[in-house]
N, CA, C and O atoms as CSV, one atom per row, in Angstrom:
chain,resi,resn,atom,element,x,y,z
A,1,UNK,N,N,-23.447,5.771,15.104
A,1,UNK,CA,C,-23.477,7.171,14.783
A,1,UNK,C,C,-22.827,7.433,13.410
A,1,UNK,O,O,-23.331,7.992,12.436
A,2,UNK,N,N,-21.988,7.074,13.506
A,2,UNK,CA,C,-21.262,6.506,11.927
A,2,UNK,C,C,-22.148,6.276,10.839
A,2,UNK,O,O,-22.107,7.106,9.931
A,3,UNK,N,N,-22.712,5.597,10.768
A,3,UNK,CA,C,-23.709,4.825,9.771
A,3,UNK,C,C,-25.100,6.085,9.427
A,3,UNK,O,O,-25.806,6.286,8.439
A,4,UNK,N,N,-25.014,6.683,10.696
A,4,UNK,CA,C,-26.333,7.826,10.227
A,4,UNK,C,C,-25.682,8.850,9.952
A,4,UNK,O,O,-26.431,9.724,9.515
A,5,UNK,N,N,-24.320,9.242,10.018
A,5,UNK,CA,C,-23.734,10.183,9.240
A,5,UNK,C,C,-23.505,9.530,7.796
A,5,UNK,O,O,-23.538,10.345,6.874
A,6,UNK,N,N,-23.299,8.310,7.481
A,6,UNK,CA,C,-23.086,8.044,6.038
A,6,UNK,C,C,-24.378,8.170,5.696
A,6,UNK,O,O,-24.348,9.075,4.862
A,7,UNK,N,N,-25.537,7.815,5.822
A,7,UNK,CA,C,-26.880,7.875,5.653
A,7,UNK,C,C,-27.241,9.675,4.947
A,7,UNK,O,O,-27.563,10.090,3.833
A,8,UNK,N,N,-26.933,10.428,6.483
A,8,UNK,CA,C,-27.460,11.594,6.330
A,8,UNK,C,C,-26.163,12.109,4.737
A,8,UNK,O,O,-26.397,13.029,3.953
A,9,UNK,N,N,-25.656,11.740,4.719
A,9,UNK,CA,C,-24.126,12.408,3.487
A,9,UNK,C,C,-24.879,11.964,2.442
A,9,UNK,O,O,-25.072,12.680,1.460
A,10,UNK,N,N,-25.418,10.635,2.560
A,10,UNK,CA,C,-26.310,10.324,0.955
A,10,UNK,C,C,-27.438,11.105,0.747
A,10,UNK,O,O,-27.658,11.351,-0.439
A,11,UNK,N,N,-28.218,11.568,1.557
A,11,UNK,CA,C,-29.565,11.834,1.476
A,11,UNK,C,C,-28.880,13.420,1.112
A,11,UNK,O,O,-29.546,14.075,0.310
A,12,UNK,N,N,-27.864,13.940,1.536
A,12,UNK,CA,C,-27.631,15.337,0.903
A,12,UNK,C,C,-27.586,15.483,-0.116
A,12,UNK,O,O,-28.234,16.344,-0.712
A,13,UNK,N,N,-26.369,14.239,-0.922
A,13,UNK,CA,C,-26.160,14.681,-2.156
A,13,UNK,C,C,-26.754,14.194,-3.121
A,13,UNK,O,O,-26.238,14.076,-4.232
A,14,UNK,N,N,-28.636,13.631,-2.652
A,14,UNK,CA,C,-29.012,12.982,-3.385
A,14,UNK,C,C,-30.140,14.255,-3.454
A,14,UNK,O,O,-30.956,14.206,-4.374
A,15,UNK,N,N,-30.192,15.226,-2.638
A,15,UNK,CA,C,-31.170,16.454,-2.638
A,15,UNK,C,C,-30.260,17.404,-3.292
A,15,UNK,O,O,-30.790,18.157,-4.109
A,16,UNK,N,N,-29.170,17.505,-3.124
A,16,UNK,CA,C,-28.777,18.161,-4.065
A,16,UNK,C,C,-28.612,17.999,-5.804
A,16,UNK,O,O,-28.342,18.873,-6.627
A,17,UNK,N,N,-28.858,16.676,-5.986
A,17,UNK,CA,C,-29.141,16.636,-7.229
A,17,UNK,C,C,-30.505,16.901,-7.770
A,17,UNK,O,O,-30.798,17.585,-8.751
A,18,UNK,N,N,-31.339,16.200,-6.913
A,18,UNK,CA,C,-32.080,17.244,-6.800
A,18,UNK,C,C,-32.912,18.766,-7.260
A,18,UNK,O,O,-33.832,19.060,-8.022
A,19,UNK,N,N,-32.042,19.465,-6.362
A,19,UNK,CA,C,-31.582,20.921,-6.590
A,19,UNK,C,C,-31.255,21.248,-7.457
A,19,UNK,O,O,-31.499,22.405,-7.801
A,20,UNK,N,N,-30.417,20.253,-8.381
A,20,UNK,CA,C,-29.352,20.698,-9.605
A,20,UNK,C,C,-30.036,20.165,-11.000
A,20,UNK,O,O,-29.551,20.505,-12.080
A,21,UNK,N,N,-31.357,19.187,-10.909
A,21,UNK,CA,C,-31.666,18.839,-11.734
A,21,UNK,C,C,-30.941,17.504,-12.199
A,21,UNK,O,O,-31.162,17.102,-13.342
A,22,UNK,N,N,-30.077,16.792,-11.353
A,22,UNK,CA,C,-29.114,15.645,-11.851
A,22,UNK,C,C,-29.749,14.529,-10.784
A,22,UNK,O,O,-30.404,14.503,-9.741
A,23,UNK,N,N,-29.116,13.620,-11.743
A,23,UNK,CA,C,-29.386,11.970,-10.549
A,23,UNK,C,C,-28.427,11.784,-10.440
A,23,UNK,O,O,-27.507,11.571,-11.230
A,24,UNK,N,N,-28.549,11.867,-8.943
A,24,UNK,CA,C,-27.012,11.202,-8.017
A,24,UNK,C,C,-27.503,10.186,-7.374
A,24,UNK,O,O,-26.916,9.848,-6.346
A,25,UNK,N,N,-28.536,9.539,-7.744
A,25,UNK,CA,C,-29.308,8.299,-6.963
A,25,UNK,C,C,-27.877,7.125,-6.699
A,25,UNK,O,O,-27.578,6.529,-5.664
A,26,UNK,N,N,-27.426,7.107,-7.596
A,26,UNK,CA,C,-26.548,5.808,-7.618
A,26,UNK,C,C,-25.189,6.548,-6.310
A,26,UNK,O,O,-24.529,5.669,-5.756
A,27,UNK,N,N,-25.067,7.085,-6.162
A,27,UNK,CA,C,-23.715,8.174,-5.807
A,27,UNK,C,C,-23.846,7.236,-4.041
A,27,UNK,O,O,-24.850,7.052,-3.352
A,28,UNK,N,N,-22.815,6.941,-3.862
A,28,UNK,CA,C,-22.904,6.548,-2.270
A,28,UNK,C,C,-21.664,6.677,-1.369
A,28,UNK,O,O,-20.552,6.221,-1.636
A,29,UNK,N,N,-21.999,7.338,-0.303
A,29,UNK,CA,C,-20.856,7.723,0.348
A,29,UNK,C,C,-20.313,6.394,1.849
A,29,UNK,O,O,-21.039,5.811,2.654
A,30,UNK,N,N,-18.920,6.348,1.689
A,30,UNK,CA,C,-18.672,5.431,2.058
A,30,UNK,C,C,-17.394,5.999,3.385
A,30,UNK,O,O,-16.332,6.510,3.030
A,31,UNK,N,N,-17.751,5.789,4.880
A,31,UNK,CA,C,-16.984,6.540,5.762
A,31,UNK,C,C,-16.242,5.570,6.520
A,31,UNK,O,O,-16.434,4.395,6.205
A,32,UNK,N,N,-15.553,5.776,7.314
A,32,UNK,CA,C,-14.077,4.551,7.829
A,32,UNK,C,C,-14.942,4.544,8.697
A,32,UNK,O,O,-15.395,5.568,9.208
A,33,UNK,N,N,-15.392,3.030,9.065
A,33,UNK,CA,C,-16.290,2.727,10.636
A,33,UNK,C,C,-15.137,2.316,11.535
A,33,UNK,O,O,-15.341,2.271,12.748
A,34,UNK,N,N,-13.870,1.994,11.013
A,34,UNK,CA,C,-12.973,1.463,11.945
A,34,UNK,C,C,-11.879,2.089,12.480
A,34,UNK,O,O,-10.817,2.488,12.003
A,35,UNK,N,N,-12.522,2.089,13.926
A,35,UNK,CA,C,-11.901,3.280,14.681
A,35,UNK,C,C,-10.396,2.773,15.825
A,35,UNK,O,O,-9.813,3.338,16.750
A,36,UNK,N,N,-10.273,1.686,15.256
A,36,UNK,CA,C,-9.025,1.046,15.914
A,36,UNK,C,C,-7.984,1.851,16.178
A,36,UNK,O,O,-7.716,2.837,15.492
A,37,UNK,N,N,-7.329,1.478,17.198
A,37,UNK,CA,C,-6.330,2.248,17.526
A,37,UNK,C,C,-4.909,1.807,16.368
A,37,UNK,O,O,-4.969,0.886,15.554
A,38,UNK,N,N,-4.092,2.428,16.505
A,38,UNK,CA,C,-3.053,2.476,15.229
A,38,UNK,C,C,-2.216,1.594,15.688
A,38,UNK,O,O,-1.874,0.811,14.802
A,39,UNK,N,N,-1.591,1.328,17.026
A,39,UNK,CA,C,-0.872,0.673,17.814
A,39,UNK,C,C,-1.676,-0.912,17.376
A,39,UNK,O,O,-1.001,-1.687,16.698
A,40,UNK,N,N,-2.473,-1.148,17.605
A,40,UNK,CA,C,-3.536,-2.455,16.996
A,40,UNK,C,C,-3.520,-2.837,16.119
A,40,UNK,O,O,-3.716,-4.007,15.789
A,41,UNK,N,N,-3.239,-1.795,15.396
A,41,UNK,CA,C,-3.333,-2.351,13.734
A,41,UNK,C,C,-1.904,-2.658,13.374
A,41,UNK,O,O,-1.630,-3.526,12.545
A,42,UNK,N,N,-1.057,-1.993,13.958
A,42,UNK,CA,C,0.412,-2.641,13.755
A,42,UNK,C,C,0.113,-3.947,14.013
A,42,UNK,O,O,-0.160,-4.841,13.212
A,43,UNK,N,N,0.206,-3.981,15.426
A,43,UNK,CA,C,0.191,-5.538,16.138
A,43,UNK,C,C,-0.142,-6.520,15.468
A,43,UNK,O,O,0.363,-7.596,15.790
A,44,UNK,N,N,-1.200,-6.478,14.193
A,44,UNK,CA,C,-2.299,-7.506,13.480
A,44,UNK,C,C,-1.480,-7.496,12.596
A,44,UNK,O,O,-1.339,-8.555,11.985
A,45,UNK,N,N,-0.651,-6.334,12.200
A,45,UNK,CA,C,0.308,-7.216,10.790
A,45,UNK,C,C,1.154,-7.170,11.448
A,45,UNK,O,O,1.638,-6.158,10.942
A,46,UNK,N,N,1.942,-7.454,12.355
A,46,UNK,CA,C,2.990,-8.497,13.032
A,46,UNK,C,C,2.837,-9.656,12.764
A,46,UNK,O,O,3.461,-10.537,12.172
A,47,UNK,N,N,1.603,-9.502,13.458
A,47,UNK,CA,C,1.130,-11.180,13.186
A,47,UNK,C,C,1.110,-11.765,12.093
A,47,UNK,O,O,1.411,-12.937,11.870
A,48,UNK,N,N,0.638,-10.703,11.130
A,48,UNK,CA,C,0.440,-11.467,9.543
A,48,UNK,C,C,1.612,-11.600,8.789
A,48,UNK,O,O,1.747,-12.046,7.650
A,49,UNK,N,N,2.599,-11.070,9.719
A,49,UNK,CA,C,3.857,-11.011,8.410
A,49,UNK,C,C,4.750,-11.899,9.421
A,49,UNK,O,O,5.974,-11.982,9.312
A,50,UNK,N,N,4.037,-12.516,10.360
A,50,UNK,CA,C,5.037,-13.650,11.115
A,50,UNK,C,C,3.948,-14.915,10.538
A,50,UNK,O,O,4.587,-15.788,9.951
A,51,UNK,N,N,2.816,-15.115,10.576
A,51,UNK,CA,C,2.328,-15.756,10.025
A,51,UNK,C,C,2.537,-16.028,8.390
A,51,UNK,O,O,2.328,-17.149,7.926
A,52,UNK,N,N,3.000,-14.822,7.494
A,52,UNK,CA,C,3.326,-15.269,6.487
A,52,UNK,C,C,4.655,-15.911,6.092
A,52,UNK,O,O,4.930,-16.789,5.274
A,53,UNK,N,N,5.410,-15.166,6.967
A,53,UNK,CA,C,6.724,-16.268,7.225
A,53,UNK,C,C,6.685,-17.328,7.418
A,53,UNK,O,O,7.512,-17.994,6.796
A,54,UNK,N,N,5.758,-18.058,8.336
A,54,UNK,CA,C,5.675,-19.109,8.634
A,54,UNK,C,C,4.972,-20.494,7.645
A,54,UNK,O,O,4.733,-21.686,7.835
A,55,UNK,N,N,4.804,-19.295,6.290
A,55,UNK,CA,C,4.256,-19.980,5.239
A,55,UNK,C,C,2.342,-20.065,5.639
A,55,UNK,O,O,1.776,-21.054,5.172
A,56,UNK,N,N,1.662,-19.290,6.270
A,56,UNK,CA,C,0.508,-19.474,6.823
A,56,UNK,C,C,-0.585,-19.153,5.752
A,56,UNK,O,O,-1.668,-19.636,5.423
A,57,UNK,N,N,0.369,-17.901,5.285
A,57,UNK,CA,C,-0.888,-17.180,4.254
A,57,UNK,C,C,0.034,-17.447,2.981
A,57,UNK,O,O,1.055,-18.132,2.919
A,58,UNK,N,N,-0.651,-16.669,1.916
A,58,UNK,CA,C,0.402,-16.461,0.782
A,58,UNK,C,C,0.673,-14.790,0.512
A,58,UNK,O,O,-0.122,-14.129,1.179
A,59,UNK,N,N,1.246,-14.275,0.010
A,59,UNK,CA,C,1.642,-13.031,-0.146
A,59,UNK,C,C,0.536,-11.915,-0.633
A,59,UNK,O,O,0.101,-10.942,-0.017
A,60,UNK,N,N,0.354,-12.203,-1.430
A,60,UNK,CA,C,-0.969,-11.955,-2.191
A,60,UNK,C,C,-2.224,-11.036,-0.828
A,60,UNK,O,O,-2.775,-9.935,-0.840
A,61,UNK,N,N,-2.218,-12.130,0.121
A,61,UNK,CA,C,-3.463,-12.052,1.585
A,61,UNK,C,C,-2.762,-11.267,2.102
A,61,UNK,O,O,-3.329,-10.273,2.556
A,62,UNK,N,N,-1.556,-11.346,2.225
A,62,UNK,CA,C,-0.774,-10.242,3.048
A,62,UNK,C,C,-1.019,-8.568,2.973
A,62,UNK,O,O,-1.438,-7.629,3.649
A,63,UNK,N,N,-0.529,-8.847,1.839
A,63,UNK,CA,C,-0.692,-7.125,1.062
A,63,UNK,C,C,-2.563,-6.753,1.222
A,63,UNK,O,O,-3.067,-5.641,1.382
A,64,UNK,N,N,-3.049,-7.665,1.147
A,64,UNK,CA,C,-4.425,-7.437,0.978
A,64,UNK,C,C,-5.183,-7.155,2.310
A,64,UNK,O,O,-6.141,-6.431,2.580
A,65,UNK,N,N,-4.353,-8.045,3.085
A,65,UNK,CA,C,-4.843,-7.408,4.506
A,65,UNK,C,C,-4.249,-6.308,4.856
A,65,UNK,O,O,-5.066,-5.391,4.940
A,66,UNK,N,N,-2.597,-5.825,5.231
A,66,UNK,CA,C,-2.127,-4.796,5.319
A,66,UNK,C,C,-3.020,-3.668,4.342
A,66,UNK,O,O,-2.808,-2.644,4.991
A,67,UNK,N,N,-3.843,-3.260,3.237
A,67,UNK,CA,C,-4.336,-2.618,2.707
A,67,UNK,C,C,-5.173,-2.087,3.123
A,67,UNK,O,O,-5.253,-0.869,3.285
A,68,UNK,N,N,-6.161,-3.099,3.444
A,68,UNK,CA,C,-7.518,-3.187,4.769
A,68,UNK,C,C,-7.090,-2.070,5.332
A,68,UNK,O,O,-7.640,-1.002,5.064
A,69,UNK,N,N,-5.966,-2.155,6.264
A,69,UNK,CA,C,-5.917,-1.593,7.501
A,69,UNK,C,C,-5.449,-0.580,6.763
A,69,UNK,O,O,-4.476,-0.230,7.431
A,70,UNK,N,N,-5.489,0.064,5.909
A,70,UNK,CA,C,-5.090,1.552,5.655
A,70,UNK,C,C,-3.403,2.336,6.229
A,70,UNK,O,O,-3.030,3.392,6.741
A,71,UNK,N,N,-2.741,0.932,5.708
A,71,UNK,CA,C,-1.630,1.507,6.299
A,71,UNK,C,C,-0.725,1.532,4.645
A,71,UNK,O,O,0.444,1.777,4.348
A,72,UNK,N,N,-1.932,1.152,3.851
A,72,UNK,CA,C,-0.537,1.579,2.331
A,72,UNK,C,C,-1.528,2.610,1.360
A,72,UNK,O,O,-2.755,2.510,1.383
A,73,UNK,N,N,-0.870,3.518,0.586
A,73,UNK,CA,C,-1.469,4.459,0.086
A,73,UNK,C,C,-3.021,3.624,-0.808
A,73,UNK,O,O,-3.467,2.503,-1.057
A,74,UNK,N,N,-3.327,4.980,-0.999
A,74,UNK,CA,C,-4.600,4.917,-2.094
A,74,UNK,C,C,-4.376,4.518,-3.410
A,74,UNK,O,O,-5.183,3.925,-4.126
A,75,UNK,N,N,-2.963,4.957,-3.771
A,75,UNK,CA,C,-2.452,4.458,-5.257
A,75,UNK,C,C,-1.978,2.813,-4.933
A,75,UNK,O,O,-1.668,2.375,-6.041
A,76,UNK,N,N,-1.883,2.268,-4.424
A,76,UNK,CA,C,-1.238,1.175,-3.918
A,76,UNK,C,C,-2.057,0.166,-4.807
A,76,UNK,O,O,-3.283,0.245,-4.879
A,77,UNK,N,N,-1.232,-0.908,-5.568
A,77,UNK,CA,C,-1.763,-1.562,-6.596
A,77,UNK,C,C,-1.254,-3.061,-6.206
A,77,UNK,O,O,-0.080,-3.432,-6.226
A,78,UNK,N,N,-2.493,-3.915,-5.814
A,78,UNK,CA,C,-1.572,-5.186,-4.868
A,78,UNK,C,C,-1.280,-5.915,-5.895
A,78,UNK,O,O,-0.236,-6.545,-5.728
A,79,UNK,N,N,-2.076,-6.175,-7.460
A,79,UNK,CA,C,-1.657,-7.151,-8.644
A,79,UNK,C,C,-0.135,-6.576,-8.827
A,79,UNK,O,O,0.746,-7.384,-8.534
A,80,UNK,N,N,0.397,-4.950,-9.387
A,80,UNK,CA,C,1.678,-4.407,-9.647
A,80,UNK,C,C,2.635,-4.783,-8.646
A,80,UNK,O,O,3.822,-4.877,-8.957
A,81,UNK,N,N,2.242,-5.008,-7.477
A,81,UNK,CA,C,3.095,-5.125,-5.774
A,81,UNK,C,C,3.577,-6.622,-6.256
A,81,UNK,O,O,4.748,-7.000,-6.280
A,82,UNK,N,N,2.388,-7.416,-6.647
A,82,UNK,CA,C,2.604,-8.840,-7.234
A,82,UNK,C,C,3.291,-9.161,-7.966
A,82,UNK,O,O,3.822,-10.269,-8.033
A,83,UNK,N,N,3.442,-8.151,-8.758
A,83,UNK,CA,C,3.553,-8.591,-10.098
A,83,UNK,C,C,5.640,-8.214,-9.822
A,83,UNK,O,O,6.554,-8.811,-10.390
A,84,UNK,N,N,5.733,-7.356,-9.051
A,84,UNK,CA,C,7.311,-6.877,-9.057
A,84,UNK,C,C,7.964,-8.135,-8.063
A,84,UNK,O,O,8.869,-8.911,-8.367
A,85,UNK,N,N,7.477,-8.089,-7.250
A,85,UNK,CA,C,8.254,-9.010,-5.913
A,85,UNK,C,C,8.023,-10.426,-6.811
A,85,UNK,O,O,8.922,-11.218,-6.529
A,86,UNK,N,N,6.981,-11.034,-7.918
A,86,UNK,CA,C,7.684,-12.359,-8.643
A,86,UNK,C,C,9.023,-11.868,-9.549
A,86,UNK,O,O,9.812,-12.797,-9.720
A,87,UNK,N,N,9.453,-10.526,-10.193
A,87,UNK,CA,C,10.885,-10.629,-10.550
A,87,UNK,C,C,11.437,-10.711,-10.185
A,87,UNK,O,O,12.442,-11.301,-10.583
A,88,UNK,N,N,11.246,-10.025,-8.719
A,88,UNK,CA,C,12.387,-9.908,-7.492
A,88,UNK,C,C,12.946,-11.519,-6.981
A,88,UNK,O,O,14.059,-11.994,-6.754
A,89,UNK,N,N,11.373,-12.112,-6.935
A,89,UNK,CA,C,11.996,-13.809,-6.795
A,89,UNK,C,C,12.413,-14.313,-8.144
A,89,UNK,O,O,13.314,-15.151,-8.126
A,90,UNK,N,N,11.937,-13.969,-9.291
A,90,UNK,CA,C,12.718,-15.220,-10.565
A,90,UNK,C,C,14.277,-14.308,-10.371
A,90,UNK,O,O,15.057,-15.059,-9.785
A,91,UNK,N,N,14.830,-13.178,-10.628
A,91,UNK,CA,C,15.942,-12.418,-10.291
A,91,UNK,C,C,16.968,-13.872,-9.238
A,91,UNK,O,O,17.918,-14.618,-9.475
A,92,UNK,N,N,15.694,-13.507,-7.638
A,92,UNK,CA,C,16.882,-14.862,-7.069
A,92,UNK,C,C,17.192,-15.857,-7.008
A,92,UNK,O,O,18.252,-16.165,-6.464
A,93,UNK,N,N,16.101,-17.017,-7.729
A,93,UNK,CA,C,16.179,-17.846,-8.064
A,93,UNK,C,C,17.329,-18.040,-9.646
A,93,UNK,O,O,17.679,-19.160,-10.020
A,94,UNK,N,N,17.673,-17.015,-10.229
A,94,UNK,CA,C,18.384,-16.894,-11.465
A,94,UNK,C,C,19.848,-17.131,-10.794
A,94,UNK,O,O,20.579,-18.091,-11.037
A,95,UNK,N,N,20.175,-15.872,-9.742
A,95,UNK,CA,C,21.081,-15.821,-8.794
A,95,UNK,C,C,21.716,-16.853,-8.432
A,95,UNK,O,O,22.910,-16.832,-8.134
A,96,UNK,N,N,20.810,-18.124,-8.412
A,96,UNK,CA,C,21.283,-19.237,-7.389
A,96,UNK,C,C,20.446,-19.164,-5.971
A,96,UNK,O,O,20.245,-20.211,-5.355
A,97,UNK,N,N,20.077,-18.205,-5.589
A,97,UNK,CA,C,19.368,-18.230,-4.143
A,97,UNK,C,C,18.051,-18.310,-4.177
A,97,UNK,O,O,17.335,-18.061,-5.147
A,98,UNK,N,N,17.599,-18.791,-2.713
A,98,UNK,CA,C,16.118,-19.146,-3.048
A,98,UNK,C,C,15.483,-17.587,-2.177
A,98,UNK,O,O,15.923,-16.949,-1.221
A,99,UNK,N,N,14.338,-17.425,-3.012
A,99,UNK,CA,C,13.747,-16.618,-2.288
A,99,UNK,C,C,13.012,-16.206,-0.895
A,99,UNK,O,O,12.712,-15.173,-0.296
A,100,UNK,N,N,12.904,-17.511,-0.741
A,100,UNK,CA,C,11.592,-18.067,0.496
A,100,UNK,C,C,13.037,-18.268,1.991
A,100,UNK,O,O,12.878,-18.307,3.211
A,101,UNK,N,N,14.112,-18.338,1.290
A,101,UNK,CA,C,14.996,-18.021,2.417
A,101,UNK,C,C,14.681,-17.517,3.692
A,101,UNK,O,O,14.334,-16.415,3.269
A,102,UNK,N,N,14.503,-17.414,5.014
A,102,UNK,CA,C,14.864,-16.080,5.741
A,102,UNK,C,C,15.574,-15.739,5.941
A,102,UNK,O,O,16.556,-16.429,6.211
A,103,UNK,N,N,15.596,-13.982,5.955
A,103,UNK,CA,C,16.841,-13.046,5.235
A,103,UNK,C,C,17.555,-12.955,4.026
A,103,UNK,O,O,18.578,-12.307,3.803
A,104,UNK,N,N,16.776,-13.821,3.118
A,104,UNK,CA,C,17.224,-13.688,1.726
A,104,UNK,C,C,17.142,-11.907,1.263
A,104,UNK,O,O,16.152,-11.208,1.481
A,105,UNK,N,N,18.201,-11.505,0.710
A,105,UNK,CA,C,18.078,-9.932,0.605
A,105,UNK,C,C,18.123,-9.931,-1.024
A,105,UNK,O,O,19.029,-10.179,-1.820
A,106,UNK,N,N,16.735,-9.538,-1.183
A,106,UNK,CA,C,16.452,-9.118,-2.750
A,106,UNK,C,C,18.045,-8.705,-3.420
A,106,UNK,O,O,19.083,-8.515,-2.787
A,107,UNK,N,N,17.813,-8.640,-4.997
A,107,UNK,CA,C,19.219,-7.650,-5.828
A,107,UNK,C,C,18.077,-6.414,-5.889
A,107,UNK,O,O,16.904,-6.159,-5.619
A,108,UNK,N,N,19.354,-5.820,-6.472
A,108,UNK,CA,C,18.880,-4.948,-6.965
A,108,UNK,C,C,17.817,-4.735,-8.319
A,108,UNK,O,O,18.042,-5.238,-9.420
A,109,UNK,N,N,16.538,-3.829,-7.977
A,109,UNK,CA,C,15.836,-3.378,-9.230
A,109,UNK,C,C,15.851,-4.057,-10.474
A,109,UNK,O,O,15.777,-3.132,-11.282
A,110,UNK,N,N,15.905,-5.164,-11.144
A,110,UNK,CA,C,15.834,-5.383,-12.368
A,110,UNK,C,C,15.591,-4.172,-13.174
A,110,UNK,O,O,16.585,-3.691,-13.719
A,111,UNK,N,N,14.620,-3.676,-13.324
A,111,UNK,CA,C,14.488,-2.769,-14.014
A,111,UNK,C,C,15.539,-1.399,-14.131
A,111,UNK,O,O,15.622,-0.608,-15.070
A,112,UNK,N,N,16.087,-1.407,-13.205
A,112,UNK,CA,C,16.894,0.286,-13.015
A,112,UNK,C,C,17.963,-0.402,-13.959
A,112,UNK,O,O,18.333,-1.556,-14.174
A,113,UNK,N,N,18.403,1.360,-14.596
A,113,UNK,CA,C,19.685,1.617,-15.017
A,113,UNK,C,C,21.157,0.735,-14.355
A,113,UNK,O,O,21.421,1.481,-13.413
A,114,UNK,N,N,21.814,0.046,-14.329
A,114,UNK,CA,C,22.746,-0.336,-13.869
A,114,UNK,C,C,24.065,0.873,-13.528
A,114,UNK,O,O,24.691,1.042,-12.482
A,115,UNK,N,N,24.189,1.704,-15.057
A,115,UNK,CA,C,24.804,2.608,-14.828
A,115,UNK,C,C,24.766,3.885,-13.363
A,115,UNK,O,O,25.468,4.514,-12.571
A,116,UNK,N,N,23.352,3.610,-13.816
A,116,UNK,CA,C,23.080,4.675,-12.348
A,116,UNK,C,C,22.942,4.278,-11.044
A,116,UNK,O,O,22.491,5.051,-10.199
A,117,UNK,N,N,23.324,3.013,-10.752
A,117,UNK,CA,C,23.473,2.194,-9.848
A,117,UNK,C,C,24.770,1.948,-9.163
A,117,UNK,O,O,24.974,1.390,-8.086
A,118,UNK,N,N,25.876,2.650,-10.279
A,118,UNK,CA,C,27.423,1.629,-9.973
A,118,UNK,C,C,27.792,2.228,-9.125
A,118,UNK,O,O,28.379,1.464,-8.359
A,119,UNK,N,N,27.809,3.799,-8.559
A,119,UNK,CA,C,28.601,4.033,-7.531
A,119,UNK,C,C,28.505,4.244,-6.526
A,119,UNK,O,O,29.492,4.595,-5.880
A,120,UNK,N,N,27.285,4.124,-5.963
A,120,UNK,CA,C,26.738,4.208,-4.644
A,120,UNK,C,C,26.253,3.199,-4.657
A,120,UNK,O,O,25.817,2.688,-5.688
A,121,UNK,N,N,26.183,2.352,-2.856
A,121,UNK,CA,C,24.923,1.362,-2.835
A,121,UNK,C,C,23.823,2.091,-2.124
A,121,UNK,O,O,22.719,1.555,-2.216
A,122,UNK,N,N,23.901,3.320,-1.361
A,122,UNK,CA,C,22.613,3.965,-0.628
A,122,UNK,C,C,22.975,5.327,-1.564
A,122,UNK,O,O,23.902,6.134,-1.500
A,123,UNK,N,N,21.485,5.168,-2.711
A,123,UNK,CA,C,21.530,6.533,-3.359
A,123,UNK,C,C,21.052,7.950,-2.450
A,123,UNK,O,O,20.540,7.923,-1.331
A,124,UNK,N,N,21.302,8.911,-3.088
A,124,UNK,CA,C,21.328,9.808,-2.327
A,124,UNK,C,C,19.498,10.678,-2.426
A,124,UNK,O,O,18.882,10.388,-3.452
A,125,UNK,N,N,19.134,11.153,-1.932
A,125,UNK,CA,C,17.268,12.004,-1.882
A,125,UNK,C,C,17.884,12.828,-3.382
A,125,UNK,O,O,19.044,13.127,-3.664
A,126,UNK,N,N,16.540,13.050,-4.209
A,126,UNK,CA,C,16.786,13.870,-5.063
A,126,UNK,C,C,15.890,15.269,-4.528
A,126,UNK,O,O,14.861,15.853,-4.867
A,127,UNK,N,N,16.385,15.335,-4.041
A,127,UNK,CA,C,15.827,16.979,-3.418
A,127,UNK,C,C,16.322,18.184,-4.211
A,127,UNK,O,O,17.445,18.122,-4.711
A,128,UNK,N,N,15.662,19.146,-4.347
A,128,UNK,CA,C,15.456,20.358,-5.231
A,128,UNK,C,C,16.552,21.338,-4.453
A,128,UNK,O,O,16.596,21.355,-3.223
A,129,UNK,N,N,17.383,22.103,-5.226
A,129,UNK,CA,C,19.001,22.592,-4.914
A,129,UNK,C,C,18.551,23.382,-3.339
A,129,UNK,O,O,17.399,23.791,-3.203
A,130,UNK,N,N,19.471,23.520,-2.322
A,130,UNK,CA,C,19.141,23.823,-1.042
A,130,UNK,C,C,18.073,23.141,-0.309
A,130,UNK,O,O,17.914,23.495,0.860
A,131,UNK,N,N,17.479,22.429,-0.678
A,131,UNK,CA,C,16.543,21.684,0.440
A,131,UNK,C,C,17.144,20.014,0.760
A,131,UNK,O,O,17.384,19.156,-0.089
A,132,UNK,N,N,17.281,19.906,2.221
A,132,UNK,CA,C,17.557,19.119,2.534
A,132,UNK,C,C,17.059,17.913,3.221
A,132,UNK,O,O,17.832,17.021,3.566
A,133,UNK,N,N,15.662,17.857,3.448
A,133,UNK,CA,C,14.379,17.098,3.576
A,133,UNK,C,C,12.869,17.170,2.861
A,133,UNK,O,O,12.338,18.024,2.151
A,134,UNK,N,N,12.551,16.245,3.231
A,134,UNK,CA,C,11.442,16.376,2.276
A,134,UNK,C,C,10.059,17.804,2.961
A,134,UNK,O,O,9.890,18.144,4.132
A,135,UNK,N,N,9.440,18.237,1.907
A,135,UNK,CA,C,8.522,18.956,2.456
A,135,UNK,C,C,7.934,18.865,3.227
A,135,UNK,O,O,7.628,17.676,3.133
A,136,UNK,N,N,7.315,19.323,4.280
A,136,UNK,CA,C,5.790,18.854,5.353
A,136,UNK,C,C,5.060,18.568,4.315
A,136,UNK,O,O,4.833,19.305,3.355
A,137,UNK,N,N,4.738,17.645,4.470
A,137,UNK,CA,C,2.734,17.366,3.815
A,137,UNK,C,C,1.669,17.314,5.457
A,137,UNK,O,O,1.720,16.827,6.587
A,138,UNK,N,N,0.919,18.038,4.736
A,138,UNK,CA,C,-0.297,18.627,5.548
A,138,UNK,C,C,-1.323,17.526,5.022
A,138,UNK,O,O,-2.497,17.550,5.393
């Protein structure tokens, strides 16, 4: 039923161009066929992030599967994700510690301010004067 609603969504906005005098021939609409339960999709990256512990996958597959499953945003950039967690490991390997540890606990941010780092170790929400949680998002 899925598939003839993506069907029927193309054939609209391909009459509406149509209508408009434009080619939307190429234009294709693309709808979530996977109707898994959410509880399931946890469960599968349990697995993958005990399996990647276990050295099964490499990191890289990880993020790439967790993505799949629509459990990390739309902005979510797995090369940038890549690209930070290797400073995070040359950082502990610099340290003296190995990364691949379990329970090895990252440092802190390479990149951040140090200054703005020194006096707290749990910074505080930057929330806008009187608000004390974050907004509802709808």
């Amino acid at each position: 039923m899925a598939i003839n609603c993506q069907d029927t969504i193309e054939k609209a906005v391909r009459f509406m161009g149509q209508w408009t005098n434009k080619d939307y021939s190429k234009v294709t609409a693309i709808l979530n066929t996977e109707f898994s339960n959410t509880k399931d999709r946890l469960e599968e990256v349990k697995q993958l992030v005990a399996l990647y512990e276990k050295r099964g996958i490499q990191r890289e597959t990880l993020l790439r599967e967790v993505y799949k499953r629509n459990l990390l945003g739309d902005d979510f950039v797995i090369a940038d994700e890549v690209a930070a967690l290797a400073k995070i490991d040359a950082a502990l390997i610099a340290a003296g510690a190995d990364p691949n540890a379990p329970g090895a606990t990252p440092p802190a941010d390479p990149n951040a301010d140090p200054a703005s780092t020194a006096g707290s170790q749990n910074p505080k929400p930057d929330f806008p004067a009187g608000q004390l949680r974050p907004k509802k998002q709808i």
